[in-house]
C-alpha positions as CSV (number, residue, x, y, z in Angstrom):
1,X,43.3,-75.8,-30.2
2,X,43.2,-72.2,-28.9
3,X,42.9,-71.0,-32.7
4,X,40.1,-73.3,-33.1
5,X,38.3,-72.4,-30.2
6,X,39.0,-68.8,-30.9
7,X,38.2,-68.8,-34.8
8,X,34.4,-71.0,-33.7
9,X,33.4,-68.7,-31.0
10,X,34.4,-65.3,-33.2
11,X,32.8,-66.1,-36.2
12,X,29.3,-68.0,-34.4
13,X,29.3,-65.0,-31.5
14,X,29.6,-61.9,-34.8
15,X,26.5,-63.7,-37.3
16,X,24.6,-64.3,-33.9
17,X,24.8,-60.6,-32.0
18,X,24.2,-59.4,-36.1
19,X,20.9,-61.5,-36.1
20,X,20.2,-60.3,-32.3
21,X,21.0,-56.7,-33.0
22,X,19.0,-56.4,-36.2
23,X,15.9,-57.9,-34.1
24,X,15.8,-55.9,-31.3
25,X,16.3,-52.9,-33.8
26,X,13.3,-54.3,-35.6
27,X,11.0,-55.4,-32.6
28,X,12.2,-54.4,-29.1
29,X,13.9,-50.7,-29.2
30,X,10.2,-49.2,-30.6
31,X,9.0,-51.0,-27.5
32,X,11.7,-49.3,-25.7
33,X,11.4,-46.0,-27.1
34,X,7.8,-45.9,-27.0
35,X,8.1,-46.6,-23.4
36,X,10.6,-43.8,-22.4
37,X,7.9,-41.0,-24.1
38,X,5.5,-42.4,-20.8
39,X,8.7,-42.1,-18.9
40,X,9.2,-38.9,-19.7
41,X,5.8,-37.3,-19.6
42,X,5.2,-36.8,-23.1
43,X,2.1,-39.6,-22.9
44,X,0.0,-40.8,-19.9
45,X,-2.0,-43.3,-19.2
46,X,-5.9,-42.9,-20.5
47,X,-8.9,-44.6,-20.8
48,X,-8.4,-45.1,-24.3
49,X,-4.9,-45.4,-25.7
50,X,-3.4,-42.2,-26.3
51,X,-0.8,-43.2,-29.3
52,X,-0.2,-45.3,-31.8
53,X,2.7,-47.5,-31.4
54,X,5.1,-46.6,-35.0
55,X,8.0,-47.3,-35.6
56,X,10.5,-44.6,-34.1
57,X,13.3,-44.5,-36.6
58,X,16.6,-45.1,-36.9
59,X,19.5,-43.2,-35.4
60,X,22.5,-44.3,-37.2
61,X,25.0,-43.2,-34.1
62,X,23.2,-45.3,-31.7
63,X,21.8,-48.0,-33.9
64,X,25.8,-49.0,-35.1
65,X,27.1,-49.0,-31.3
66,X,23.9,-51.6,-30.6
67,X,24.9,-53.3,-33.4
68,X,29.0,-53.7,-32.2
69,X,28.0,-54.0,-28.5
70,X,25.4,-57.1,-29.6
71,X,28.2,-58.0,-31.4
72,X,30.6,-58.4,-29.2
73,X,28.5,-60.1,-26.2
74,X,27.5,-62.6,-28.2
75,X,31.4,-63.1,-29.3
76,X,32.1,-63.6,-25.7
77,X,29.2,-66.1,-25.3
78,X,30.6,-67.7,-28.0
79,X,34.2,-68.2,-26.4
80,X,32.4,-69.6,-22.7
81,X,30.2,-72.1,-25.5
82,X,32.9,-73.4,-27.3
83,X,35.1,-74.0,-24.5
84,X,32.2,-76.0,-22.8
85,X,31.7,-77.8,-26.3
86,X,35.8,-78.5,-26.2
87,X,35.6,-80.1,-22.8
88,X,32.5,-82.1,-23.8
89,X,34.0,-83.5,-26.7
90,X,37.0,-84.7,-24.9
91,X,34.0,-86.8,-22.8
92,X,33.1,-88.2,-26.3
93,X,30.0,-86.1,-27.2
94,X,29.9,-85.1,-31.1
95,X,29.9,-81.8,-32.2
96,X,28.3,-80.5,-35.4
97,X,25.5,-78.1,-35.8
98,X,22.5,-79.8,-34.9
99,X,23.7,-81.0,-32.0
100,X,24.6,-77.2,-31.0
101,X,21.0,-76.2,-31.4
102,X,21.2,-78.0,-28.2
103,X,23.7,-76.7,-27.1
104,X,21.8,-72.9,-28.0
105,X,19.0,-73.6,-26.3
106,X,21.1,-74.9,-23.0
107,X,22.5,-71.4,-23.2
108,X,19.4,-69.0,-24.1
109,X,18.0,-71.0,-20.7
110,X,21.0,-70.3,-18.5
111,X,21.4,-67.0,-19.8
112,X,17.9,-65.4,-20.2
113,X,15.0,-68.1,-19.6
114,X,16.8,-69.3,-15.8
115,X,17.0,-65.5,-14.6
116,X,14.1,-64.3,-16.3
117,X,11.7,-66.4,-14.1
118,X,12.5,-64.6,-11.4
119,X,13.5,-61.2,-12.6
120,X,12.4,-60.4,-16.1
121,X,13.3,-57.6,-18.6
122,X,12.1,-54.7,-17.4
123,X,11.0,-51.7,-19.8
124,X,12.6,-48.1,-18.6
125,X,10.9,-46.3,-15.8
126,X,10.2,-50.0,-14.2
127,X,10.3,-50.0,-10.5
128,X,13.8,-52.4,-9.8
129,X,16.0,-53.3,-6.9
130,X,19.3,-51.7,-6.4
131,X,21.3,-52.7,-9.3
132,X,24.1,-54.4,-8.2
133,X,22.5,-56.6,-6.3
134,X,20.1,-57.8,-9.1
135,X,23.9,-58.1,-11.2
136,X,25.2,-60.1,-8.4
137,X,21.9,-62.4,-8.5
138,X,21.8,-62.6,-12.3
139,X,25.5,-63.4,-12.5
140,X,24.7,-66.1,-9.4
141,X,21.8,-68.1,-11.2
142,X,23.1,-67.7,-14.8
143,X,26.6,-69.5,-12.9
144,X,24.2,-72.1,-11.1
145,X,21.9,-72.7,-13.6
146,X,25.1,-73.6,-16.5
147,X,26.3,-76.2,-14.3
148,X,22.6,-77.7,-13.0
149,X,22.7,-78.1,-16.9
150,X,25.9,-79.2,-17.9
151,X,25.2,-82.2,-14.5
152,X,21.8,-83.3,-15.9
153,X,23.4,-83.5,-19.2
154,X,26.6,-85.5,-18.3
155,X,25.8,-86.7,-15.0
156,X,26.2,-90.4,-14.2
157,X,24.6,-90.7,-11.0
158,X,21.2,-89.6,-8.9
159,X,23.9,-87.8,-7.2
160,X,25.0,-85.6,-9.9
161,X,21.1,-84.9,-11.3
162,X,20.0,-84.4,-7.5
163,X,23.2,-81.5,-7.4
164,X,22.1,-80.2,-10.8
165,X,18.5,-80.3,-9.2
166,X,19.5,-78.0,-6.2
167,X,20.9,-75.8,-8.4
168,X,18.4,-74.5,-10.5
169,X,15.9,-74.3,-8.2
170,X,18.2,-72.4,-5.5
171,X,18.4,-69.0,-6.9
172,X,15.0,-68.6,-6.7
173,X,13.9,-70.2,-3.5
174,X,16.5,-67.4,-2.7
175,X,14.6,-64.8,-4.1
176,X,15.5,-62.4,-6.3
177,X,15.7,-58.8,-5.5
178,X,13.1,-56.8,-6.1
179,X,11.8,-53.2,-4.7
180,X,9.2,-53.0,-2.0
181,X,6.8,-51.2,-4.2
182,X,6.3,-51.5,-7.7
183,X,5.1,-48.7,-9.4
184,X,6.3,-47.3,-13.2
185,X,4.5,-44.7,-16.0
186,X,4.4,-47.5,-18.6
187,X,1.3,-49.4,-19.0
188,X,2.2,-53.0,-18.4
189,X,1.3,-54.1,-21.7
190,X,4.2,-52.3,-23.2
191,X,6.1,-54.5,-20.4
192,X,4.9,-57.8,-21.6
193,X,5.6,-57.4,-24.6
194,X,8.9,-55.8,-24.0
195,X,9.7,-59.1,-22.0
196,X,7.9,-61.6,-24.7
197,X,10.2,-59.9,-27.9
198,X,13.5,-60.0,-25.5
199,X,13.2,-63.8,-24.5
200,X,12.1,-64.3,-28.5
201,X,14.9,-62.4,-29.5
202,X,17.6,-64.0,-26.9
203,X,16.2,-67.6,-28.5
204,X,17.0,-66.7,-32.2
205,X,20.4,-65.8,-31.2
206,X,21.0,-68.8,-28.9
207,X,20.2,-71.1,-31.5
208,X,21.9,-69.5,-34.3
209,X,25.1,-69.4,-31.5
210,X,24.9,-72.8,-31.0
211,X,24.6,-74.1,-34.5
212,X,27.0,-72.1,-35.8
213,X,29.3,-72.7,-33.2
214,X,28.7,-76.4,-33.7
215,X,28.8,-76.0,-37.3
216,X,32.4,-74.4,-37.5
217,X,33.7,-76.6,-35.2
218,X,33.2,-79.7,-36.3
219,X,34.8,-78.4,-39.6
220,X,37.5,-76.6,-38.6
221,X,41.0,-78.0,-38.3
222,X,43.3,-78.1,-35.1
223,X,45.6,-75.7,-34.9
């Protein structure tokens, strides 16, 4: 069983942080990039925009160690999804790939969506809260929000969905940290669309997580 789980969540989590790295190589790190010349002084704000947003390049040194750090976060989403997808089957659910597109989206929302709501990607240069304590909340509603899901999901009582209910919504009638004034050089179109390609590319992944995940478990044997 352990080889199973281990073999699924390997070979899903390595195809799904490639996919992820290549797209944020492709559509968020010119965002980011272009966003750290404002950081840096090199362009200010204007009437009129003052550059034209092309493609950076590539640095191999950096763009490999995105690509293996992807990589390996998405390997250890893998291993949390597949051990959820182990203890739902023993309820009786199938597991196959469709049926882990489900189970991809479930995660892309308790991952990225859930915290995101609150406290979304922020470009460099962003005015933020003191970082551990926006870790400590992310790691909070990313906990919370996983099992709000996995009660609505396999819940068999009001009891259960009203739990799963408190929840997700707790986190953020919390509040998430954020600093008292919010200021940054980048204009906040760069931002938006900083945090529109990073919940897109999170999505892809998720999904391509999920199914493969589903995919190789359903056909793998027991060991």
């Amino acid at each position: 069983m352990f080889s199973k789980i281990l073999t699924s969540a390997l070979i899903a989590g390595a195809v799904a942080g490639l996919l992820a790295a290549l797209l944020q190589l492709f559509s968020i790190q010119p965002v980011l990039l272009h966003t750290e010349l404002f950081e840096t002084g090199q362009l200010v704000h204007s009437g009129v925009s003052d550059a034209h947003f092309e493609s950076p390049g590539f640095d191999m040194q950096r763009d490999i160690l995105s690509v293996v750090f992807s990589m390996l976060i998405y390997a250890g989403y893998g291993l949390v999804l597949v051990a959820l997808m182990n203890m739902a089957e023993a309820q009786g659910v199938s597991i196959n790939a469709r049926s882990g597109i489900i189970w991809g989206i479930a995660g892309f929302i308790s991952v990225h969506l859930a915290p995101g709501f609150s406290l979304p990607p922020e470009v460099p240069g962003s005015a933020a809260a003191d970082v551990s304590d926006r870790q400590i909340w992310w790691f909070a509603t990313v906990f919370a929000t996983t099992i709000a899901i996995w009660l609505f999901s396999f819940g068999k009582n009001w009891i259960a969905w009203a739990a799963g209910i408190v929840l997700i919504l707790a986190p953020h009638v919390i509040g998430a940290p954020h600093p008292s004034i919010l200021t940054g050089p980048a204009p906040t179109e760069l931002g938006g669309m900083f945090a529109a390609r990073s919940f897109g590319v999170g999505l892809a992944a998720w999904v391509m997580l999920g199914c493969l995940a589903g995919y190789f478990w359903s056909n793998s044997e027991d060991a």
